[in-house]
C-alpha positions as CSV (number, residue, x, y, z in Angstrom):
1,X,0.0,0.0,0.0
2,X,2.9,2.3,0.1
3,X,2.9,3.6,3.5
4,X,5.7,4.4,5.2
5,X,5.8,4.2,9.1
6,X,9.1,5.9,9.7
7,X,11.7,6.3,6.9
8,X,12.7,2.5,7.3
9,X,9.6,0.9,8.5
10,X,7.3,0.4,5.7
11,X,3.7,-1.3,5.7
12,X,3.3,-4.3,3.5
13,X,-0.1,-5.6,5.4
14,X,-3.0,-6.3,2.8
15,X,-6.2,-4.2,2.8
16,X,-9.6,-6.6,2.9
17,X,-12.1,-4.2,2.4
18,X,-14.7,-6.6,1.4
19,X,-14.3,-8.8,4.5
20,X,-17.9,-9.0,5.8
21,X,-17.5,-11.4,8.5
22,X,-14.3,-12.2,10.8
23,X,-13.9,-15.3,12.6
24,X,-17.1,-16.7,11.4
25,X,-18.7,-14.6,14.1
26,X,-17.9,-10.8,14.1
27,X,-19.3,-8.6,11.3
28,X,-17.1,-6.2,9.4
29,X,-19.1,-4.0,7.6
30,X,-15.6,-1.6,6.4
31,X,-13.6,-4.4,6.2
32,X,-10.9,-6.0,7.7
33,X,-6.8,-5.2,7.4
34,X,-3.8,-7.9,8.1
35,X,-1.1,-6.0,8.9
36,X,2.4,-6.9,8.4
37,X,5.7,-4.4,8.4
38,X,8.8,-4.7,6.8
39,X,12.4,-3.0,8.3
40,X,14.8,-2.4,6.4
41,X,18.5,-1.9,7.8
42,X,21.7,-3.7,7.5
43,X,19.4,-7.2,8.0
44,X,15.9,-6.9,6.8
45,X,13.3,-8.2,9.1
46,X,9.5,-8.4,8.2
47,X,7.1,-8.4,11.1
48,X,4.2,-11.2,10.6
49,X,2.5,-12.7,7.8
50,X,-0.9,-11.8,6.2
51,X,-3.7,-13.6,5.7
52,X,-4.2,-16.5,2.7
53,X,-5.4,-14.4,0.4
54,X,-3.3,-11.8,0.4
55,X,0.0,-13.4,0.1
56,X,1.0,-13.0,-3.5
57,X,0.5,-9.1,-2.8
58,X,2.6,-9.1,0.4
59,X,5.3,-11.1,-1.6
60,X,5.0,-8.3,-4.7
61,X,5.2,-6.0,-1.7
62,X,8.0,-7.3,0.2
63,X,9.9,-7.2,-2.5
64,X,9.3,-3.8,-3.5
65,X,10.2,-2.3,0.1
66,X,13.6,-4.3,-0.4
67,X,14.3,-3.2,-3.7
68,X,14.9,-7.2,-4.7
69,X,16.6,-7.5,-1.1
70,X,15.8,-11.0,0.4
71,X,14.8,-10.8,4.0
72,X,17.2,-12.1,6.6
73,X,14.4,-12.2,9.1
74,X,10.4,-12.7,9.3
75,X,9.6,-12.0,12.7
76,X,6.5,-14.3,13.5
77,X,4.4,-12.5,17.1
78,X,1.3,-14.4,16.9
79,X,0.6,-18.1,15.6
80,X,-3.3,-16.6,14.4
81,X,-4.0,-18.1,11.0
82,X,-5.1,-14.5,9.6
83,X,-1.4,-13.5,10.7
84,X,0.5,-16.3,9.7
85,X,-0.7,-18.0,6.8
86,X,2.0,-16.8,4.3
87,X,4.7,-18.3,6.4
88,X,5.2,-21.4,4.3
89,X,5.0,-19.4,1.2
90,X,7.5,-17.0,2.5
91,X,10.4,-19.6,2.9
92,X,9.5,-21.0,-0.1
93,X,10.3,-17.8,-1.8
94,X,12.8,-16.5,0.4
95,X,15.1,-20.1,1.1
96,X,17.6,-18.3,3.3
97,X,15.5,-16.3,5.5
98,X,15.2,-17.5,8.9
99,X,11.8,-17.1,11.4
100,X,12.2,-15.5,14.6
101,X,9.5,-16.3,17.3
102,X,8.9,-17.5,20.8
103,X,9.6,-21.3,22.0
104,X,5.6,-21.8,22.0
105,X,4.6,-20.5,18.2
106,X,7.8,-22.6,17.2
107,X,6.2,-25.6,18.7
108,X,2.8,-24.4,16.2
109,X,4.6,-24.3,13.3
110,X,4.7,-27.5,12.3
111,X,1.0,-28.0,13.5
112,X,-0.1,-25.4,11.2
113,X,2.3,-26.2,8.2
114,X,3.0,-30.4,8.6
115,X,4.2,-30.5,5.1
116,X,7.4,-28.4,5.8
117,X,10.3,-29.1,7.4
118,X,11.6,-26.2,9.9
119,X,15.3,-27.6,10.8
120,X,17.6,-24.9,10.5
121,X,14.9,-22.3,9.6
122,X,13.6,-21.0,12.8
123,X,15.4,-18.5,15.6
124,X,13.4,-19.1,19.0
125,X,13.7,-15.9,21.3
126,X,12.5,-15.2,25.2
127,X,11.5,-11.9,26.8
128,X,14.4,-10.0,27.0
129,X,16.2,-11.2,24.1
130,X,17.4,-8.4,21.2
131,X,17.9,-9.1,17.8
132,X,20.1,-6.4,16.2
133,X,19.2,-5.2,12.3
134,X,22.1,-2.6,12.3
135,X,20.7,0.5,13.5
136,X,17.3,-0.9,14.4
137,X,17.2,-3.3,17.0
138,X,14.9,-5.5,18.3
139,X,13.7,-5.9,22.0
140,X,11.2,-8.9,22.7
141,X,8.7,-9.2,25.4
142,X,6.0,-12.5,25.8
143,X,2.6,-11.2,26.0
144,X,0.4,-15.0,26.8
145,X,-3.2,-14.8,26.3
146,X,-3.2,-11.7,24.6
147,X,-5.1,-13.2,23.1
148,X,-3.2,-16.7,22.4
149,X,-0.7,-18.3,24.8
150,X,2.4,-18.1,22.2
151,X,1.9,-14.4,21.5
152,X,5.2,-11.8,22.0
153,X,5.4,-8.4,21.1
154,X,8.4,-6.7,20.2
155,X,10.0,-2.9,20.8
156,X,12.0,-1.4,18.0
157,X,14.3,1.1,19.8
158,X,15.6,3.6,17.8
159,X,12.3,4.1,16.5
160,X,10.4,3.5,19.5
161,X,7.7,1.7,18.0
162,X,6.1,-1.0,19.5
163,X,4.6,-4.2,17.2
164,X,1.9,-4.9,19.8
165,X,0.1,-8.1,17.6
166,X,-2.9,-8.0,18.0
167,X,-3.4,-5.6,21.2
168,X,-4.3,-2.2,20.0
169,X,-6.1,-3.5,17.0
170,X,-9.5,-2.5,15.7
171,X,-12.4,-3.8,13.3
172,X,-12.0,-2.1,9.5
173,X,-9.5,-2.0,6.8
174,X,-7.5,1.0,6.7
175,X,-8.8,2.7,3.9
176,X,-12.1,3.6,5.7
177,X,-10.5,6.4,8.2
178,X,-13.1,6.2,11.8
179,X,-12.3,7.7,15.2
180,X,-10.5,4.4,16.1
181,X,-12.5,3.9,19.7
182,X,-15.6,2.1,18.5
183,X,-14.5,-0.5,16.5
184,X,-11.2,-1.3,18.6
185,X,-13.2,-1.5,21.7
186,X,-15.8,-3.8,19.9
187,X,-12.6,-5.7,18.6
188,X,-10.8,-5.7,21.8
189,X,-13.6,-6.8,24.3
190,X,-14.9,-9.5,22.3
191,X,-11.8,-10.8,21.0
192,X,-8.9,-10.1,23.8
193,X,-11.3,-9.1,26.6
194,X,-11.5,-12.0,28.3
195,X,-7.9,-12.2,28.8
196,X,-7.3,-8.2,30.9
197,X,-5.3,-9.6,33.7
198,X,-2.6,-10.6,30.9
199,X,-2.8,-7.4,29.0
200,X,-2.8,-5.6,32.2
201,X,0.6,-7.4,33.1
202,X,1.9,-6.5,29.2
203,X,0.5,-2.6,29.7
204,X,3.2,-2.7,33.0
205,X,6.0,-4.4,31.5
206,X,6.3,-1.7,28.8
207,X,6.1,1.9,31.2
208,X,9.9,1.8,31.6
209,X,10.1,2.7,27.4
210,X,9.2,5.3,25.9
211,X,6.5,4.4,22.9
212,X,6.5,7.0,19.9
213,X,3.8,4.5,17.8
214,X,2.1,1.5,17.9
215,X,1.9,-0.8,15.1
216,X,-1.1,-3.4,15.5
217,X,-1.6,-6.3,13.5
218,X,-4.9,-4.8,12.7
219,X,-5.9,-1.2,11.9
220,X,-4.0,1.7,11.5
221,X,-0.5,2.7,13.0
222,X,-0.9,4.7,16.5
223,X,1.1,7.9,17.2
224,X,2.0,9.8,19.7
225,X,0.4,11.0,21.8
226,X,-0.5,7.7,22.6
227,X,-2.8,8.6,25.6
228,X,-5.7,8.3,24.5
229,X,-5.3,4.6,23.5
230,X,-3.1,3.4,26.6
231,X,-5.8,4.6,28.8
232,X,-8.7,3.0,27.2
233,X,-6.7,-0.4,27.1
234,X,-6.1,0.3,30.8
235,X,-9.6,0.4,31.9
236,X,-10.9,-2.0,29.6
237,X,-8.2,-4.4,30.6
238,X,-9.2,-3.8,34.4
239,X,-12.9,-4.2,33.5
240,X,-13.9,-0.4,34.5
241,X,-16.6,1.4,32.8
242,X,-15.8,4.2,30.0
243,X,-18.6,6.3,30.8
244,X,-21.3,6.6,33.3
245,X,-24.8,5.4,31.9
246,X,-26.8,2.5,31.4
247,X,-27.4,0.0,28.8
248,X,-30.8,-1.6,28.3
249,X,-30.2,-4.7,26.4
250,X,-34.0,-6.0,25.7
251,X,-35.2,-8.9,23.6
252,X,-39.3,-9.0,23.3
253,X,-41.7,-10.7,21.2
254,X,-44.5,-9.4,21.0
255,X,-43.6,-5.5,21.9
256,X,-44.5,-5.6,25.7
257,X,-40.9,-5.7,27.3
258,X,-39.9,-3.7,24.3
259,X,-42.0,-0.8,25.1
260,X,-40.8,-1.1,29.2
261,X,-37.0,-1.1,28.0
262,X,-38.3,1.9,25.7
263,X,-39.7,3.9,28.4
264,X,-37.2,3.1,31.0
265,X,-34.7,4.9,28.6
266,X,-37.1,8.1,27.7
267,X,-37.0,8.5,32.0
268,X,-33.6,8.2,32.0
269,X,-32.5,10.7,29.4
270,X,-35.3,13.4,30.6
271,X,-33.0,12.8,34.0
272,X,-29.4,13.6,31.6
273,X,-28.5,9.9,31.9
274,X,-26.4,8.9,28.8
275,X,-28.6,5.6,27.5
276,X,-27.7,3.1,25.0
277,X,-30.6,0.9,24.1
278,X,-29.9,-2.7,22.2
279,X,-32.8,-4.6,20.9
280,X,-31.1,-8.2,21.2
281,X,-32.9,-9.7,18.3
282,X,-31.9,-6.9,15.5
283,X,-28.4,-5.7,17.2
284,X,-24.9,-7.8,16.6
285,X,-24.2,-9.5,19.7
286,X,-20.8,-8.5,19.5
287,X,-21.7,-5.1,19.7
288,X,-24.1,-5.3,22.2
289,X,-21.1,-7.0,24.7
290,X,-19.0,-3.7,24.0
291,X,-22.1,-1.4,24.8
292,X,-22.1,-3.5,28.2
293,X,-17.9,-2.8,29.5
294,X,-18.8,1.0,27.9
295,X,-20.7,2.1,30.7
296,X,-21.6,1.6,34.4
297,X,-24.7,0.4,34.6
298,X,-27.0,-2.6,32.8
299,X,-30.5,-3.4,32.9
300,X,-31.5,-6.7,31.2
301,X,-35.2,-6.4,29.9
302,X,-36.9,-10.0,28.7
303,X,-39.9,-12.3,28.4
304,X,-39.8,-15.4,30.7
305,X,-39.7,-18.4,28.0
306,X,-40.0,-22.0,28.8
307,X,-40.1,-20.9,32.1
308,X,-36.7,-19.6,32.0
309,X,-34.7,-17.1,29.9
310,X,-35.7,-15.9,26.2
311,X,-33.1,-17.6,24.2
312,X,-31.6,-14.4,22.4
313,X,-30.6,-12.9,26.4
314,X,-29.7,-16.0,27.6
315,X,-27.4,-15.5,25.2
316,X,-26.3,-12.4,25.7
317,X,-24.9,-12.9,29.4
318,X,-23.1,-16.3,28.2
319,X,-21.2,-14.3,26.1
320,X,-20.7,-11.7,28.7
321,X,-19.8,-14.0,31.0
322,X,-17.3,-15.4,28.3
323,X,-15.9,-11.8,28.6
324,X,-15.2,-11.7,32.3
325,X,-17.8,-9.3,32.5
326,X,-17.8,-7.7,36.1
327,X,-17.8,-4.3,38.2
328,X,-21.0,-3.5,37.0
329,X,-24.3,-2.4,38.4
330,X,-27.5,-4.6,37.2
331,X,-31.9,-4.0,37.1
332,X,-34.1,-6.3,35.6
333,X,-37.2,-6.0,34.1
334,X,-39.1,-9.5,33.1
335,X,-42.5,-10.1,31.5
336,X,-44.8,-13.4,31.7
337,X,-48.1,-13.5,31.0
338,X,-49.2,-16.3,34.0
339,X,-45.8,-17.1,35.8
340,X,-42.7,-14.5,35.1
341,X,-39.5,-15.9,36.5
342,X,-37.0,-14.3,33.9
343,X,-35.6,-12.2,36.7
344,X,-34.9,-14.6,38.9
345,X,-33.0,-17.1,36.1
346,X,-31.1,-13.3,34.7
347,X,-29.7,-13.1,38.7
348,X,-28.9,-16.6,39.1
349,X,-26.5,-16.3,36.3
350,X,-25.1,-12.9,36.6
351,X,-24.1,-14.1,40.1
352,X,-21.8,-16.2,38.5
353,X,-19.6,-12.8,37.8
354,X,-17.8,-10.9,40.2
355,X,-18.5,-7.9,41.5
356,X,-22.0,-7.5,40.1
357,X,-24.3,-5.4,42.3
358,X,-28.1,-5.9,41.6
359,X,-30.7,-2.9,41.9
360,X,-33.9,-3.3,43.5
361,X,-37.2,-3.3,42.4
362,X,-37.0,-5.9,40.0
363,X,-40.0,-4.4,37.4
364,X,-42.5,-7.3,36.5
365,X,-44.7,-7.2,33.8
366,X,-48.1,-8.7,32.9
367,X,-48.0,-9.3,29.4
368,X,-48.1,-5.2,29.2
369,X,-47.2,-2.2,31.2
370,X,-50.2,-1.0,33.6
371,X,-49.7,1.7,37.1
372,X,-47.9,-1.1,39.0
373,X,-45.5,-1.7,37.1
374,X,-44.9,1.5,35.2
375,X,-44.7,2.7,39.2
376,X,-41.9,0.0,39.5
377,X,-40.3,1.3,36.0
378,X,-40.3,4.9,37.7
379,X,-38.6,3.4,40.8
380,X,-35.7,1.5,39.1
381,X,-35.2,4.8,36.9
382,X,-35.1,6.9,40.2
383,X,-32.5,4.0,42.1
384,X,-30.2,4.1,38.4
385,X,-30.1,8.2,38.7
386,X,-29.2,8.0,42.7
387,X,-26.8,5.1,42.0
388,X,-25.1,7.4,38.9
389,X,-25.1,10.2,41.4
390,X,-23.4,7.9,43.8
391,X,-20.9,6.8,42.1
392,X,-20.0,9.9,39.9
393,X,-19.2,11.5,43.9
394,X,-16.8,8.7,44.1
């Protein structure tokens, strides 16, 4: 793509901007892009693969970020398929470059390429090992469980740029410019969230260096000043709230919870409460789990079904649970037309998380609002406000 980072670090990642879905599970309506970075010194070391279908345009590109030079190095951070599919192709091509990675991707490689044989080919590095390029060098740090166990990030010093893998990443291919937050948060909660005690232990190995960039194995390259992003990683990664506010995530089927969820969020904004509102059976879930770690406060809104949980929420809190969903503050509004016990199955599992504090009333419906319950809905809206309140004095 022609994009230089600094004068010797150039992008050679491939640009997917009809990618639609990633992983088989998480839409990507602008795309998707697969970085990779080539430096080029007295050695020449490119930093990751791309995905399949992009390797014949990261060879083309390799090649002309070398000038015809043939790599001494391809630095390998993350095992990931979408990051290391070219790898066979690579020393195909390039028969006297040698991969540099960590002890655990080593032990992948020949799970992910059985056909080749690595003897002599591969350069296994720890945390704290440097590999010199001349004037560039190298600095290695292992990074497991963000978001894979072999993962390793490395610090280019004279630079100062860190190749973070896939930390710092976002949703989108580069070509579609957005203010970054959204889809990274999306990207990072449902993709690495699950793992913030790691990155929290990665985010405290690197405050001794000084970072001028990040370069991510997905979205664009970070600058200083780097802030913004290192702050939001930090309370992601320690499961605190972006904002004060609440998120209704509803599912109905026949409109009654849907117009309680409705109205809960119409008493809340007349009251200055920042509201988002996620009908479960139209919204992505993975969007709907970012709109839950955004802000400080949840209330669940659903039908009892089968005497238990409508299928679509039940959902919904598996996959926050997946998340390590926690430090949150939690209503509940159920419906049932002759024996409601949503509530009670919705508490039952979000005590499964820690830290979750539940607000009182729970608001029951009968099939559709009447004065009870819209007197409850008024009370839950009054306990959120006083609980915002409370905790924005904190």
């Amino acid at each position: 793509m022609g994009i230089y980072v600094t004068d010797n670090i150039k992008f050679i990642g491939i640009d997917d901007a009809s990618c639609r879905i990633f992983e088989a599970q998480y839409p990507t309506p602008l795309g998707m892009s697969y970085n990779s970075y080539v430096i080029v010194d007295e050695k020449i070391a490119v930093m990751d693969s791309v995905e399949e279908n992009g390797g014949d345009q990261w060879l083309t590109d390799i090649l002309a970020a070398t000038e015809g030079r043939t790599p001494d190095y391809l630095v390998v951070h993350h095992m990931e398929p979408d990051h290391s599919a070219c790898i066979a192709r690579a020393m195909h091509h390039f028969p006297e470059m040698k991969i540099v990675t960590g002890v655990q991707a080593a032990k992948m490689l020949p799970q992910f390429f059985p056909d080749e044989n690595f003897d002599g080919r591969v350069i296994t590095v720890k945390e704290g090992d440097t590999l010199s390029l001349g004037t560039h060098e190298l600095h290695f740090y292992s990074a497991p469980m963000v978001h894979w166990p072999e993962v390793m990030v490395s610090y280019e010093s004279n630079t100062r740029t860190l190749f973070s893998a896939d930390a710092f990443g976002k949703f989108g291919a580069l070509q579609y410019a957005d203010d970054w937050v959204g889809e990274a948060r999306r990207y990072y909660l449902n993709i690495v969230g699950r793992y913030g005690q790691q990155v929290q232990a990665l985010l405290k190995k690197l405050v001794p260096v000084t970072i001028d960039r990040i370069a991510p194995l997905h979205g664009p390259v970070l600058s200083a000043p780097l802030d913004r992003y290192l702050r939001l990683y930090d309370l992601w990664s320690r499961y605190q709230p972006e904002t004060p506010g609440v998120m209704i995530a509803y599912a109905s089927i026949y409109g009654g919870t849907a117009a309680a969820a409705l109205e809960l969020a119409d008493m809340l904004r007349r009251a200055g409460i920042q509201v988002a509102v996620m009908d479960l059976t139209k919204c992505d879930m993975s969007e709907a789990v970012a709109q839950a770690f955004r802000l400080s406060h949840l209330v669940l809104a659903t039908p009892t079904y089968d005497s238990g949980i409508f299928p679509v929420m039940h959902d919904f809190i598996h996959h926050l649970s997946l998340k390590n969903f926690r430090n949150r503050i939690v209503g509940y509004i159920e419906n049932g037309s002759w024996a409601p016990t949503a509530a009670k199955r919705m508490s039952a599992l979000m005590a499964t998380m820690p830290d979750i504090t539940e607000l009182t009333p729970t608001v029951t419906i009968r099939s559709r609002l009447d004065e009870n319950s819209r007197r409850q809905l008024a009370t839950l809206a009054d306990t959120l406000v006083t609980s915002l309140s409370e905790q924005e004095k904190h």
